[in-house]
Structure formats: structure tokens, C-alpha cells
N, C-alpha and C positions, 0 to 999 in steps of 0.2 A: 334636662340638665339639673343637677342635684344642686341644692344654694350651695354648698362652698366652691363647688365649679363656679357658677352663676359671679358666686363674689369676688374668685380669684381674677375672669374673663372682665369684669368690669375694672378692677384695680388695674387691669394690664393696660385697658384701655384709656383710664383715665391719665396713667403716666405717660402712655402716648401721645396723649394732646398737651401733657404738660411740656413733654419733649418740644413740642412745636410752639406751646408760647415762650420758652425761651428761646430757640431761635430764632424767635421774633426780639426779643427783652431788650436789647441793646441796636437793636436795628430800624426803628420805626421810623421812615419818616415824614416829614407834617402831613402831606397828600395819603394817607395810610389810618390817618385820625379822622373820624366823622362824629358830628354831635346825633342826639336822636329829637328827643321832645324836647331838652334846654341846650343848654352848653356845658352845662354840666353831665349831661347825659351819651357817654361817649361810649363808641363803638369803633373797633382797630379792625383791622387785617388780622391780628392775631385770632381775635376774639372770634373772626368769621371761620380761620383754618384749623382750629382748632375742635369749632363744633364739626366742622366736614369727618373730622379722623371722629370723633366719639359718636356722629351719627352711621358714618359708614362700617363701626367695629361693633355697635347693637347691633343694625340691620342684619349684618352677616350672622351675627350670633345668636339672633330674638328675633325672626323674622316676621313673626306673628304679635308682635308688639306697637303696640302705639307710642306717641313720644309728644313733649310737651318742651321745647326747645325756645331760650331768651331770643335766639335771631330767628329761627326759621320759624320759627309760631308749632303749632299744632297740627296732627296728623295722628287720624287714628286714635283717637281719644277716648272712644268708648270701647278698645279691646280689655280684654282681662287685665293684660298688665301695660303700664303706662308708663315709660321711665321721664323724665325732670330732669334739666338739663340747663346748666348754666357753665359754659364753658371758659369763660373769666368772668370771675365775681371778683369785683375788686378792678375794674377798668381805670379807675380815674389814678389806684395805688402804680397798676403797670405802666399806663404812660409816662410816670411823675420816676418812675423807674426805682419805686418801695415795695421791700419786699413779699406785704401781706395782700395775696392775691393767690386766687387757685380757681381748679376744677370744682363741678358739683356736681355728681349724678346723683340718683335716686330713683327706686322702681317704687313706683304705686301701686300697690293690689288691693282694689275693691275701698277706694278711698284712704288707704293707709300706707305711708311708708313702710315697707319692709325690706329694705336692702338699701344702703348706702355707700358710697366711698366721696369724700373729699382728700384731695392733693392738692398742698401748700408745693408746687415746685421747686419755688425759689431756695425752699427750708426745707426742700426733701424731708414733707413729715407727711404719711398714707392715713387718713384718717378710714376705719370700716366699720360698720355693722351689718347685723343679718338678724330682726326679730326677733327676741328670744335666744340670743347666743353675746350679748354683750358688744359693746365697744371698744376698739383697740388702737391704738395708735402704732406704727410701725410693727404690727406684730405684736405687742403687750395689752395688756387689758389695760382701760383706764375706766375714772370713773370722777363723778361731778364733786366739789367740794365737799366739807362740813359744815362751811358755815354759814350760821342760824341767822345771826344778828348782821339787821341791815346795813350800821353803824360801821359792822365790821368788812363792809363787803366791796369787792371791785367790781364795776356794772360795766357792763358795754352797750352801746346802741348808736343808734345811728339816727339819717335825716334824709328825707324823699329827695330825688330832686326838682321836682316842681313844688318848694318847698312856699315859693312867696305865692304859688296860686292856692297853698291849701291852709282852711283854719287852723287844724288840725296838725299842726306838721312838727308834732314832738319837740318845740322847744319849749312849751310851757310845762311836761313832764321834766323836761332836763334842770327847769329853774328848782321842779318843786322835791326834785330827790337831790340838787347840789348839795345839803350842807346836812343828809341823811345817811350816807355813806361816807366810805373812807375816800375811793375814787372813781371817777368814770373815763371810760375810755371808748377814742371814736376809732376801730381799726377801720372802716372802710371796705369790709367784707364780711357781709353776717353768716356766709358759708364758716369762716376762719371763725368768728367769732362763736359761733354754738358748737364747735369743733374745741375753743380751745375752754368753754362751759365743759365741755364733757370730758376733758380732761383737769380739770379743777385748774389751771391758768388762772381763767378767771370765772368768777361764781354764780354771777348771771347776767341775763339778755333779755333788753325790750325793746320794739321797735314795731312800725306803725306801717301800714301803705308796699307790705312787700308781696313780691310771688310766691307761687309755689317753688317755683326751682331756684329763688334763694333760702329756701329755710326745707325742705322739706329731707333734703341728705343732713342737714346739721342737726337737726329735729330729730331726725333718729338715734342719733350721734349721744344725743343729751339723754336721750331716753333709754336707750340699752346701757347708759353711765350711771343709772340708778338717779335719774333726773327727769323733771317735768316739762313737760310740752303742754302751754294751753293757751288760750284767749283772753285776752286783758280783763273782757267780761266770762267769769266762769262756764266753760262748758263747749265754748262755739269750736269750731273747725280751723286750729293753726295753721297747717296748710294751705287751705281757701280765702281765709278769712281777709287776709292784710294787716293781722296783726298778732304777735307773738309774746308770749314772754317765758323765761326757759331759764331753770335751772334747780339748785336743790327744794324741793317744797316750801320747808318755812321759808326760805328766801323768796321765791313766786309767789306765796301767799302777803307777806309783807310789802313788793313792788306794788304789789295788785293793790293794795289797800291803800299806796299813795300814788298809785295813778288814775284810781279812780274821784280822787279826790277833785270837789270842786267844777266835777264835772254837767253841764246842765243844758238846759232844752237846745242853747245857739250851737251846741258844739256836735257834728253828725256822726251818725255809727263808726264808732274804731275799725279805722280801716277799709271803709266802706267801697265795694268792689266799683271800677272804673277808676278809682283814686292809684297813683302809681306814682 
């Protein structure tokens, strides 16, 4: 299957599962909500039939594919291609029944995203890319801000939810870029969130303790928008790592430079895997 096949067949599929967390959106009820590791950490009915439609329309399509899925875990992990799969990011926005909440898929080829689509349903906006062919929103090309100055900039990020069990857990960053910037915003989906970086919305993203398949379709999203995808400390693995920061360069260069601040031997590797 040729990528713009490839990328059409995943768009279909991701609006198919979006079809089905709205038929959920207005209907849940409490016996249908379950916590996971906090009570913050919630998991619906939607979220589970959802994955079903996005796992059952790869399978058919990619059959020789592995998959790395928020509920169902991992399978086949070590094929060529690996897709990433987060089928409501943004659980806590749908129950609360706000509308920044979507789809994420993403294919991994040999460590790297190369194909994405994020669907905002609520907002019917198709977020895609394909390596090397740009970022589009609904069919338009989009592309990450211009601006340079921190001062001038609208940040988004977010907070784990086992937030009181970790040193670590991004509010000492939030204290120390409050009055560095113009503003910050918490959407509560870091899918939407480097979806809406890669459409200059807003101009960048940090955050700490995630998965691959909350960042890994938005991460491409930012990068085929003429934006940066990297690691709080330069160099490491956004993807793997659990932690990101994403948006026009000198803006990532400038986050980088006061999140690193002040950082010392009590406080443990950014993101450091088994932290979630």
C-alpha cells in the first residue's frame, strides 16, 4: 500500500472511532467510568470501543503489523512497522463532556514516526502527516508559529496523574516559566495539544512522564510543520523517553534553557521510564 493510500485508510479509520466516541459523548453512564492507577486516571466504555474499531480496521489493513495500544497493551512489537494508538486522549475532558479530546494513531518505522493522523471529533478538525510530505489540517498544509521570543509565547503542558507520587511532576517547571511567557495553557490532551503547535494555535509544548502514543502522532504533526520534536535534555528519544518539548526551535531552545534550570542531583532523569 502506497503512503497516501496508507494515510487515506488510517484517516478513515480514525474518524470511525471518533464516530463511536460520540455516540458515546452524551450517553455515559457512572457504571461505564472506571479509574486506572489514581482517580484521576480514568478509562470509559468509549475509550475501550473505540480502540476495538481502530484495532480491528489496522488489522484488516496491516496485517503484518504490530501495535502498541493505551488499553490493550502491546502486541507484536518488534514487526517493521508498529502503529501507536491512543483512542481517547483526553479521558478526563470527555467525561467532564469538554470538547478537547480526540484520536491518535501513528505508525513507527524503525524507531521513528512516519505517518500520523490525530481527530479532534468533537471539532471535526483531521490533523495528518506522512514524513517528508508536511502537515495538514483538514486538507490544508499548516505549519508551527514564528515566534521567537519566549516572552511572547503561548505554552501548553500538562501534569502526570500520579502527580503527588512523583518529585518530578512539572509543577516546579510551571512555577518557573509563569511570569516568562505571555500565557499557559492546560488542554488536557497532548495529542490536541502538538496538533494545535503544529498549526501555530499555539507555539509550544512541554511535558514530562508521557507515552509513546500520547505524543508520537502529534510529534510528527509538529515536525512536518517545520517544528522541533526533542528531549528536555538535548538529543534523547521524544518518543521513549517521557518527556517532550515541541515547537519552533528558538522557542524549544529557550523552554529548554529554563527547564533545565536549577535542576540538581535529588531530582531523577526527565521522565524516567516506569514513571507514568
Amino acid at each position: 500500500m502506497s503512503q497516501p493510500e496508507a494515510l487515506r485508510t488510517v484517516e478513515s479509520i480514525a474518524r470511525a472511532a471518533g464516530v463511536e466516541l460520540m455516540n458515546h459523548f452524551d450517553g455515559l453512564d457512572a457504571d461505564a467510568i472506571q479509574s486506572k492507577s489514581t482517580a484521576r486516571d480514568l478509562v470509559t466504555a468509549a475509550d475501550l470501543a473505540a480502540e476495538h474499531v481502530i484495532l480491528d480496521g489496522l488489522r484488516q489493513a496491516f496485517p503484518q503489523d504490530g501495535f502498541l495500544a493505551e488499553e490493550s497493551g502491546e502486541r507484536g512489537v518488534d514487526a517493521e512497522h508498529v502503529w501507536c494508538i491512543d483512542p481517547l486522549d483526553g479521558t478526563t475532558n470527555f467525561v467532564h463532556r469538554l470538547p478537547m479530546f480526540g484520536v491518535s494513531i501513528a505508525r513507527i518505522t524503525a524507531g521513528v514516526p512516519d505517518l500520523a493522523v490525530v481527530f479532534l471529533p468533537r471539532l471535526f478538525e483531521s490533523f495528518t502527516a506522512v514524513r517528508g510530505d508536511g502537515a495538514y489540517l483538514n486538507g490544508e498544509r499548516i505549519q508551527v508559529s514564528m515566534t521567537e521570543d519566549l516572552n511572547q509565547a503561548l505554552l501548553a503542558t500538562g501534569f502526570p496523574y500520579r502527580r503527588q507520587f512523583l518529585l518530578d511532576n512539572n509543577l516546579e517547571n510551571f512555577s518557573r516559566l509563569f511570569l516568562k511567557q505571555r500565557g499557559v495553557r492546560r488542554m488536557g490532551s497532548a495529542a490536541a495539544d502538538l496538533a494545535y503547535v503544529a498549526c501555530g494555535r499555539l507555539d509550544a509544548f512541554w511535558e514530562l512522564h508521557l507515552q509513546p502514543y500520547d505524543v508520537a502522532a502529534g510529534g510528527l504533526l509538529v515536525q512536518e510543520a517545520r517544528g522541533v520534536c526533542d528531549t528536555i535534555v538535548p538529543g534523547g528519544d521524544w518518543v521513549f523517553a517521557r518527556n517532550i518539548v515541541a515547537g519552533p526551535s528558538p522557542l524549544v531552545e529557550g523552554l529548554r534553557e529554563v527547564l533545565l534550570e536549577g535542576r540538581d542531583e535529588h531530582y531523577p532523569p526527565l521522565g524516567e521510564k516506569g514513571e507514568a
